[in-house]
NULUMBA-811543 format. One line per 3 residues: for each residue x, y, z of C-alpha. Coordinates in steps of 0.001 Angstrom, whole numbers, padded with zeros to 6 digits. Example, Ala and Ser with C-alpha at 12.3 -4.5 7.8 and 13.67 -1.06 7.14 Angstrom:
<rotis>
012300 -004500 007800 ~ 013670 -001060 007140
</rotis>
This chain:
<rotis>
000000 000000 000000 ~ 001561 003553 -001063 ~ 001519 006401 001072
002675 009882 -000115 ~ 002553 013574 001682 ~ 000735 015510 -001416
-001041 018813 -001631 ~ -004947 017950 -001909 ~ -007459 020831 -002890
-011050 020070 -002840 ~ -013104 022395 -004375 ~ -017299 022508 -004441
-019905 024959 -006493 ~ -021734 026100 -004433 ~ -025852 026434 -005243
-025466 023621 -007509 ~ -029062 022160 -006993 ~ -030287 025665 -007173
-028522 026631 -010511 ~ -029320 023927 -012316 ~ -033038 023717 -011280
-033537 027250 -012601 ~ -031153 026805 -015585 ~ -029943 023279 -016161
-028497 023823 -019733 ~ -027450 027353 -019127 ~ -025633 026254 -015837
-023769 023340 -018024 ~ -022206 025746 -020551 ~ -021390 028202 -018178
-019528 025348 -015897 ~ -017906 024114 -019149 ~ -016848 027431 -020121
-014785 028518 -016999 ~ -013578 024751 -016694 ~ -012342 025222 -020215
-011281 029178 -020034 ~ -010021 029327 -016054 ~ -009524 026411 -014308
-008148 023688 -016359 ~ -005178 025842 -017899 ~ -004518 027065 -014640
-004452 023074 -013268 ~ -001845 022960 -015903 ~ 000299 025365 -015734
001231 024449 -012002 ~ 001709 020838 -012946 ~ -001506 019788 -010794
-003367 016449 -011809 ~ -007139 015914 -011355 ~ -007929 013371 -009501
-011682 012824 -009886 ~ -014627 014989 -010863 ~ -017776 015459 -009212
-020486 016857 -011021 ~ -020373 020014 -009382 ~ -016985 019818 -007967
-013135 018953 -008302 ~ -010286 017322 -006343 ~ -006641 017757 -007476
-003482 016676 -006193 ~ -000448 019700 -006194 ~ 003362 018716 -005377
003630 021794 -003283 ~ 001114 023520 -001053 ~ 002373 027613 -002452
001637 026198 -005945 ~ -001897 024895 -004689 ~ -002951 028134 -002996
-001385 030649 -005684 ~ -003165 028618 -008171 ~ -006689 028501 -006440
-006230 031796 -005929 ~ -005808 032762 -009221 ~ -008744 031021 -010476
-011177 032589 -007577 ~ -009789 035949 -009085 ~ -010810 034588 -012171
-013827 033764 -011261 ~ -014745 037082 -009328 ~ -013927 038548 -012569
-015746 036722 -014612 ~ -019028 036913 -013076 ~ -018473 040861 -012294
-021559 041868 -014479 ~ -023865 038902 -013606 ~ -026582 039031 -011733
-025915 037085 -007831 ~ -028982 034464 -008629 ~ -026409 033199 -012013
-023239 033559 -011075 ~ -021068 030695 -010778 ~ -018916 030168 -007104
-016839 027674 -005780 ~ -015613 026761 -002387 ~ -012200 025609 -001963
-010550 023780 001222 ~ -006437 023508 000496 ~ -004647 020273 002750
-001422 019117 003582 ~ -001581 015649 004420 ~ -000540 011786 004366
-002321 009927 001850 ~ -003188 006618 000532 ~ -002405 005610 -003475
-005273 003738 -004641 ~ -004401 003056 -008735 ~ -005387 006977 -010086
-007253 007619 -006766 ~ -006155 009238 -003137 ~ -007569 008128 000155
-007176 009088 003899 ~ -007590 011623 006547 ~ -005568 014224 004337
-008376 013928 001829 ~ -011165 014127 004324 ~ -009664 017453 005892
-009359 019176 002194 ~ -013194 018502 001904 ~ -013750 019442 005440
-012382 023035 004740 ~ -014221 023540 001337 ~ -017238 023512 003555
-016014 025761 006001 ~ -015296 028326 002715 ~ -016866 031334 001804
-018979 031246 -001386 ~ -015788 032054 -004065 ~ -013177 031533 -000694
-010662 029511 000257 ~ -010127 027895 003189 ~ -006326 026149 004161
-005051 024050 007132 ~ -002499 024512 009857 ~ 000029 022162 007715
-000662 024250 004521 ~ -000264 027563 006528 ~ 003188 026194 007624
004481 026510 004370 ~ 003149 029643 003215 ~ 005209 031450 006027
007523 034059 003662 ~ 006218 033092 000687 ~ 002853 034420 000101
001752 038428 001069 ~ -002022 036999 000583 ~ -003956 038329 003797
-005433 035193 006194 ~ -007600 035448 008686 ~ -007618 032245 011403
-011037 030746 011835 ~ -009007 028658 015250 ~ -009974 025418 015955
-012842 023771 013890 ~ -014668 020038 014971 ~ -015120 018097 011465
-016505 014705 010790 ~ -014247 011640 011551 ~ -011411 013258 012524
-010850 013245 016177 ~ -008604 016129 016527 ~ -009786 019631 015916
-008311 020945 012473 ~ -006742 024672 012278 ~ -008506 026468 009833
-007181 029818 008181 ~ -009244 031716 005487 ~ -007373 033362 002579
-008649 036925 002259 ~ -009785 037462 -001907 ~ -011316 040547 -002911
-014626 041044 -003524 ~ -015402 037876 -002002 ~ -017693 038052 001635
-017722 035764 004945 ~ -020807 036457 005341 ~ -020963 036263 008899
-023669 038396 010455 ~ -022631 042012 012258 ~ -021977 041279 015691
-024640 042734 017069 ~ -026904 041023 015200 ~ -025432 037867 017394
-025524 038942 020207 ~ -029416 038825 019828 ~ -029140 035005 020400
-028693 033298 023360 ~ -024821 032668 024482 ~ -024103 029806 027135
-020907 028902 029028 ~ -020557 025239 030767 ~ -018330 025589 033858
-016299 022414 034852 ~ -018606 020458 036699 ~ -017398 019911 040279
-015564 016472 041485 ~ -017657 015443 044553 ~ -015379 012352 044608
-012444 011624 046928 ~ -010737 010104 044043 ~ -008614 013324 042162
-008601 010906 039164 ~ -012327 011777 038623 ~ -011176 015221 037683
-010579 014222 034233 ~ -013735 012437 034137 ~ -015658 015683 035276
-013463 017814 032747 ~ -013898 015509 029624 ~ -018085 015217 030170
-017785 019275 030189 ~ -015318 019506 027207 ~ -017342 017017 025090
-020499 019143 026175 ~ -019315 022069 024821 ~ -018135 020761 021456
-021601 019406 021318 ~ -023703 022207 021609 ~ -021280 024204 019305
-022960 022457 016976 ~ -026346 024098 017452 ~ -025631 026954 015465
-029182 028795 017017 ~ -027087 029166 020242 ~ -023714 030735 020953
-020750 028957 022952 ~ -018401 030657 025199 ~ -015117 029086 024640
-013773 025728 026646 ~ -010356 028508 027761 ~ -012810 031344 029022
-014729 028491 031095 ~ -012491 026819 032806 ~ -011017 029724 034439
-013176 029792 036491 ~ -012125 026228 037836 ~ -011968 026365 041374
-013393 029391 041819 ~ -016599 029748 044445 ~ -017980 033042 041966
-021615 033799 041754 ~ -022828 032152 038656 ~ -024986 035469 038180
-021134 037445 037936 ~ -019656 034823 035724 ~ -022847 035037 033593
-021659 039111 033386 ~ -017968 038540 033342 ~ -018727 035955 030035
-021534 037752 028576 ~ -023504 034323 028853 ~ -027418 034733 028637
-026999 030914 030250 ~ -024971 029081 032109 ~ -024794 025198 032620
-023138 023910 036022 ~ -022744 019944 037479 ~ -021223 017551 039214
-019663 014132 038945 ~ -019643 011673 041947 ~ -018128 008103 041966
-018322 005505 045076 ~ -017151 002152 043694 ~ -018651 001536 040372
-021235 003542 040465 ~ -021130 007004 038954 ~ -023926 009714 039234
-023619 013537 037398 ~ -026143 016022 037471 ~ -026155 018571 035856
-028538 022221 035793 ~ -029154 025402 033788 ~ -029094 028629 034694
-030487 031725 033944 ~ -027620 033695 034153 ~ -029253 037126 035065
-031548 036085 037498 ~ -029611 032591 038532 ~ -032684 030904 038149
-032687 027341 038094 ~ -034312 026467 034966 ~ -033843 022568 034421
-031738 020134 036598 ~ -031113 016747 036244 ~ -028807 013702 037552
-027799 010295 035691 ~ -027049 007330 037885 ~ -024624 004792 035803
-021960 001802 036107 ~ -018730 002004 035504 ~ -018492 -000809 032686
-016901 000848 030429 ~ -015700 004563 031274 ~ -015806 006037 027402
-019633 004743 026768 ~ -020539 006243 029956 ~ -018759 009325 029043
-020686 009232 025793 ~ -023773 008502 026796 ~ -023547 011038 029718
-022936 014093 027406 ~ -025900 012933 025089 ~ -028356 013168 027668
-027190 016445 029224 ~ -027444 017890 025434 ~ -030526 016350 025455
-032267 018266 028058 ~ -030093 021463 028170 ~ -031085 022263 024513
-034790 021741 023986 ~ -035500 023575 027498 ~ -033197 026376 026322
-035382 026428 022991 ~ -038698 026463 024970 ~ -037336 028938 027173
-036309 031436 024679 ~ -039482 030770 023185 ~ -041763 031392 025969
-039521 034740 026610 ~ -040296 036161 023059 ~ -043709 036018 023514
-044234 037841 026263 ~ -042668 040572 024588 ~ -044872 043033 022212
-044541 042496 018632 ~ -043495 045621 017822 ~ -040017 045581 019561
-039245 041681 018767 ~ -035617 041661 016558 ~ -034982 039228 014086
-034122 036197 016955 ~ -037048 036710 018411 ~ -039514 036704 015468
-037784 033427 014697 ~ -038735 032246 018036 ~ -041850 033214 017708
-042298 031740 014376 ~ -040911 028264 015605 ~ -043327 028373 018352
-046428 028882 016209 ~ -044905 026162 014167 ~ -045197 023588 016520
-048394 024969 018496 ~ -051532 022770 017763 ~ -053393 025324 015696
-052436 024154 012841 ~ -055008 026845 010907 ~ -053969 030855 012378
-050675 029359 013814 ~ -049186 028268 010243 ~ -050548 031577 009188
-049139 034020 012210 ~ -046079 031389 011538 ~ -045342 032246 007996
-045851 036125 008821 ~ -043189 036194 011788 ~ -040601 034273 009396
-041405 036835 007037 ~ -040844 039258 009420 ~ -037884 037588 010189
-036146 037718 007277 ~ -036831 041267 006639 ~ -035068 042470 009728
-032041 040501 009181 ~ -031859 038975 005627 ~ -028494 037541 006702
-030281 035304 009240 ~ -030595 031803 007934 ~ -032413 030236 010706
-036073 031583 009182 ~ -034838 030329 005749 ~ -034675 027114 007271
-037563 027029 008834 ~ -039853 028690 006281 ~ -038414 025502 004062
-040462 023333 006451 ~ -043694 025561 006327 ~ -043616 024974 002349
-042436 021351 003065 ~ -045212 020488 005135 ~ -047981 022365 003106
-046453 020200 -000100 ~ -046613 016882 002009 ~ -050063 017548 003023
-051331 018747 -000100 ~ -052234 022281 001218 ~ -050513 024440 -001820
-053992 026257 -002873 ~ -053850 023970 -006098 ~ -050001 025380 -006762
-048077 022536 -005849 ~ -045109 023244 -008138 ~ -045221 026897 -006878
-044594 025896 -003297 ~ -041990 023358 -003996 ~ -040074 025743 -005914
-040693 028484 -002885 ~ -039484 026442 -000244 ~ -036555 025178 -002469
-035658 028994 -002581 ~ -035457 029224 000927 ~ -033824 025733 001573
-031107 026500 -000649 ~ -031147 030478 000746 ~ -030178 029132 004430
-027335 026681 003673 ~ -025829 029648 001421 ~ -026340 032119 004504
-025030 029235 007084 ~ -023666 026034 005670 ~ -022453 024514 009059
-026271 024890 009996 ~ -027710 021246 010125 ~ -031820 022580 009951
-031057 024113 006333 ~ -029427 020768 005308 ~ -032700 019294 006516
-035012 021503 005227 ~ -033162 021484 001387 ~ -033105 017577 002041
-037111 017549 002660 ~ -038056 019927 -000355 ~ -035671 018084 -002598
-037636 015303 -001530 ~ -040716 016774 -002409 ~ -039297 017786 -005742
-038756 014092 -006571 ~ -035120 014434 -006532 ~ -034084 011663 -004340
-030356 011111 -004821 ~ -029453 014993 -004029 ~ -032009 014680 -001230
-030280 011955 000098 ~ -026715 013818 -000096 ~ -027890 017047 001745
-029005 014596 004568 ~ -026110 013181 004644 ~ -024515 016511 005381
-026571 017141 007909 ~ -025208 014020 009687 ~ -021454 015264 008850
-022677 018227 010913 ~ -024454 016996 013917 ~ -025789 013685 014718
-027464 014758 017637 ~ -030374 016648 015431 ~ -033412 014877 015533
-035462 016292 012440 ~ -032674 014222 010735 ~ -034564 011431 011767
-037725 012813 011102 ~ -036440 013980 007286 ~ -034810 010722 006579
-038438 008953 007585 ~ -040147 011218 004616 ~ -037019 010714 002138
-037621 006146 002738 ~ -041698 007508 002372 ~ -041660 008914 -000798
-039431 005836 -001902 ~ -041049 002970 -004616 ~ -040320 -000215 -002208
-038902 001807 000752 ~ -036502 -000139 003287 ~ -038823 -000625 006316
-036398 -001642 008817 ~ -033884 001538 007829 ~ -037082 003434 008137
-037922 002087 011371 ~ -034824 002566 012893 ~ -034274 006088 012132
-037706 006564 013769 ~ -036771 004898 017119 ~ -033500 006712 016857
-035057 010239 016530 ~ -037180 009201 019673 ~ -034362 008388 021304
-032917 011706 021133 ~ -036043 013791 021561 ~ -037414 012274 024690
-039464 015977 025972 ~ -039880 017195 022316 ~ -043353 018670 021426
-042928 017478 018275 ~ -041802 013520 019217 ~ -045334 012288 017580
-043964 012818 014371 ~ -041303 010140 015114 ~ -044233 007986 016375
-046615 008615 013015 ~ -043797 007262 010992 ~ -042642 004350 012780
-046700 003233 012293 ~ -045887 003953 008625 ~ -042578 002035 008494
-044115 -000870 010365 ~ -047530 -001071 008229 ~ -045955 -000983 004660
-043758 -003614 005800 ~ -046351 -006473 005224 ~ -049239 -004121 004406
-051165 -005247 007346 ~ -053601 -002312 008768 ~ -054571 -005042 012173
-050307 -004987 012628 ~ -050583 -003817 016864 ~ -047188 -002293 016294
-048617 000205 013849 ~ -051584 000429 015258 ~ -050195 001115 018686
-047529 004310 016880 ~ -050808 005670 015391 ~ -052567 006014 018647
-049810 007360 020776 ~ -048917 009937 017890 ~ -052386 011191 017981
-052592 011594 021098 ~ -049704 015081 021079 ~ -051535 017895 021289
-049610 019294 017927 ~ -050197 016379 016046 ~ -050949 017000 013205
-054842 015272 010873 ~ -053249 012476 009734 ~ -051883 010601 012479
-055812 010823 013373 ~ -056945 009435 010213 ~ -053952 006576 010591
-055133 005473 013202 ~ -058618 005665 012503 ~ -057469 003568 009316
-056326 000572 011484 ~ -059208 000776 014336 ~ -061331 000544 011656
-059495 -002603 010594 ~ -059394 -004529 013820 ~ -062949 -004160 013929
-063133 -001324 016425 ~ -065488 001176 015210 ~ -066043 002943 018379
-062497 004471 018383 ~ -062336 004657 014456 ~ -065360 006978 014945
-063297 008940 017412 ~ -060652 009089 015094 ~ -062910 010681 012376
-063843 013264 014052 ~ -060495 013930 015869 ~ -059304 014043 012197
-061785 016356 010973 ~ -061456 018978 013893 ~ -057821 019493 013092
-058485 019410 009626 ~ -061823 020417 008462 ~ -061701 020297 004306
-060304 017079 004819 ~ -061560 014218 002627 ~ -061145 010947 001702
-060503 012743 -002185 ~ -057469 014885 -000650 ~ -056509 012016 001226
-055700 009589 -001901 ~ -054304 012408 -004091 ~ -051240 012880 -001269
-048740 012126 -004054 ~ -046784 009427 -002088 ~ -045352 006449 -003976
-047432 004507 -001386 ~ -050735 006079 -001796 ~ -051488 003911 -004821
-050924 000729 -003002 ~ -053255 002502 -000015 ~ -056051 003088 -002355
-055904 -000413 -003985 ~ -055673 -002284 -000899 ~ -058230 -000020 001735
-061010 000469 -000212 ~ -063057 -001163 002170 ~ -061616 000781 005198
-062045 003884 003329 ~ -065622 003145 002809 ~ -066533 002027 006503
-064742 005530 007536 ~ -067041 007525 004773 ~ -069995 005508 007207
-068801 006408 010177 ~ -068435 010495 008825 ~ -065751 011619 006593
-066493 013202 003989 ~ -066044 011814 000806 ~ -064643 014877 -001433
</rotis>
């Protein structure tokens, strides 16, 4: 097996989906054109060898890491250029991450860690940026005048270690990072090292890892800011006020604990804090064996991100809307937005929903949290056939506004998920599938991942039921308070029924019932499970069903019902025509 220390640059279009959806033989020529005109004579005239194409993107090997950044550079210059009197919705940009590393020779291929990284830091780019490593800046040292701006340690997928990350300043090109004081608007939180209650000093590095993996954990939530592991853990030691260190950090919250081991047993709790009134605003404490020390340190730091962020959500939630709507910012709208979202109103709250996002984005069209979510509001008015008879319209809105947030933010997991569930929609399954897959790259602690992977195995031909079922029972896992945890349960019916298309299955029936039973769930967890009482012969609770069904939704019929446009719905029709037609008895409508 050959190993080599090569230059790798990985380089991305970015708005691919969106470009060639509006455009798709425009976008072709105009990719072929600066492939042809910019990029591949300047691959050439450094020496540099492609090593693959993607589509929409490139990776190329250089033999020295000045020749790989002048040369990027120069064709980002290029590029700039070349798109100087196009309008922004046309013009073609790349991303481009630049690594140093050790890889693996496979024939005309490369393979390893150093390959990973380089893709890594084409995500972390700026639309038309570059973005190097630490072993890439090395060598630049005295070479290169270019301007670079460190980005400090940044947490990728499958590497273990952080990975230094410098951006290469370019001209006319933008980080796009919102005006401070636009941030400050969201919520900040600082985790102090928990406190060893143990006799045992060797527990200290128990207590410190939990805290350390808990803050690289929810620096992943990119709706919340994280004060840095160095700033908290000065304060080791220390008997402060949490209420001064709130001040001293400028932390809206702050997260405190403790770790305590007698024998093999280990218990941590763990609480947060309002950090201007010290309010205690959620507490908790795991009891656990000592089996295996690195599970339980795993498993430990999942279930305090568990509870700290969905009660920080509901918190700030609950905040903006005691405040008058004329003085909410941009945050706040959002909050309020995302609470109407998952109230159970599903009529005025969808509307007052769509109007606060709206809002939103008006008073901070930099924001891409409303993008995000005003993907799902078109996503779940597609899904449930509630586009005013403009399907195609609302698809190619929420597209807009999927693709809008992972431009704004693309290390922001809920656009991935929202561009994955419209792509869906669209009928594109395989680029659905890869902007899920980012989303895991990003965070695998999101549950809506779950949720959106569920509707991608829905809308497939002959779906795989037991993938399907376990990323249902996985998104429970990891939303165990969430409002929204009977959309886990609706689809886990789903996953179970098509599996032998057997409406009397108690599996089903039983993830029906206890989905319908959330006060936001939504008509059709109702009519599911009226669908399988029915079945089993129990038309007491089927009646119920009907008109539980019918208050949430009231122009719902069985006509709406089978023109869903869900590979399944065929198979529905054909096989329940005679539970369709004991539910039309029993009261809903027929169309």
């Amino acid at each position: 097996m050959e190993r080599r220390l090569v230059t790798i640059v990985a380089a991305d279009l970015v708005g691919y989906s969106r470009l060639i959806s509006d455009d798709e033989e425009g976008t072709l020529k105009r990719f072929r054109f600066v492939r042809e005109t910019i990029i591949d004579p300047e691959l050439k005239s450094a020496g540099a060898r492609v090593i693959k194409t993607m589509g929409d993107g490139l990776l190329v090997e250089f033999s020295s890491p000045v020749d790989a950044v002048r040369t990027s550079l120069a064709i980002q210059n290029a590029m700039v250029a070349q798109a100087a009197d196009q309008p922004e919705t046309r013009k073609l940009q790349f991303r481009i991450g630049i690594n140093l590393g050790d890889v693996i020779i496979d024939r005309d291929d490369i393979l390893g860690d150093g390959v990973n990284i380089a893709a890594r830091l084409e995500s972390l780019a700026p639309p038309g940026g570059i973005c190097i490593s630490r072993t890439v800046h090395d060598q630049l040292r005295g070479k290169m005048s270019q301007p670079m701006t460190p980005m400090g340690p940044q947490n990728v997928k499958n590497i273990p270690e952080p990975v230094q990350v410098w951006r290469v300043e370019i001209d006319g090109v933008s980080a796009t990072q919102a005006p401070a004081t636009k941030m400050t608007e969201r919520p900040s939180i600082a985790v102090l090292p928990f406190e060893n209650m143990s006799s045992d000093t060797e527990q200290e590095f128990l207590a410190d890892g939990i805290v350390e993996d808990v803050i690289t954990e929810l620096s992943r939530f990119r709706s919340i800011f994280v004060v840095a592991r160095n700033s908290t853990f000065a304060y080791k030691g220390t008997h402060k006020d949490v209420r001064e260190i709130a001040r001293e950090l400028g932390a809206r919250y702050v997260v405190e604990g403790s770790v305590r081991r007698a024998g093999d047993r280990l218990r941590v709790s763990a609480q947060l804090i309002e950090g201007g009134t010290g309010n205690h605003l959620w507490a908790e404490k795991w009891d656990r064996t000592m089996a295996d020390l690195f599970d339980v340190q795993d498993e430990l730091t999942r279930a305090i991100i568990f509870g700290i962020e969905p009660e920080l959500g509901a918190h700030e939630r609950a905040a903006a809307r005691r405040k008058p709507t004329e003085s909410l910012t941009a945050w706040e709208l959002y909050q309020r937005a995302h609470s109407e979202y998952v109230s159970n109103d599903e009529g005025q709250s969808y509307k007052d929903c769509f109007e606060y996002l709206t809002a939103a984005i008006k008073a901070d069209p930099e924001f891409a949290l409303p993008h995000a979510l005003m993907a799902r509001w078109y996503f779940f008015h597609t899904m449930t056939g509630q586009t005013n008879n403009d399907r195609e319209g609302f698809v190619r809105n929420g597209l807009f506004h999927a693709e809008t947030s992972v431009e704004l933010d693309n290390r922001l997991p809920l656009g991935f998920i929202g561009q994955g569930l419209m792509l869906t929609m669209a009928g594109r399954m395989r680029e659905a599938a890869e902007a899920l897959d980012k989303v895991e790259a990003l965070s695998l602690n999101e549950p809506l991942l779950y949720f959106a992977r569920s509707i991608w195995h829905q809308y497939q031909p002959d779906p795989d039921t037991y993938a399907w079922e376990q990323a249902c029972l996985t998104g429970l896992k990891l939303s165990p308070t969430d409002p929204q945890k009977w959309l886990h349960y609706v689809y886990l019916g789903m996953a179970r029924l098509l599996r032998d298309f057997d409406l009397t299955d108690r599996k089903a029936k039983e993830a029906f019932e206890t989905a319908s039973t959330f006060p936001g769930a939504q008509y059709h967890c109702s009519f599911l499970a009226a669908l399988t009482a029915v079945a089993s012969g129990d038309l007491e609770n089927a009646s119920r069903y009907v008109e539980q069904t019918l208050t949430k939704y009231p122009e719902f019929t069985l006509t709406k019902w089978q023109s869903l446009g869900t590979p399944q719905m065929e198979r529905f029709t054909r096989e329940t025509d005679a539970e369709h037609e004991a539910l039309v008895a029993l009261g809903l409508p027929r169309g």
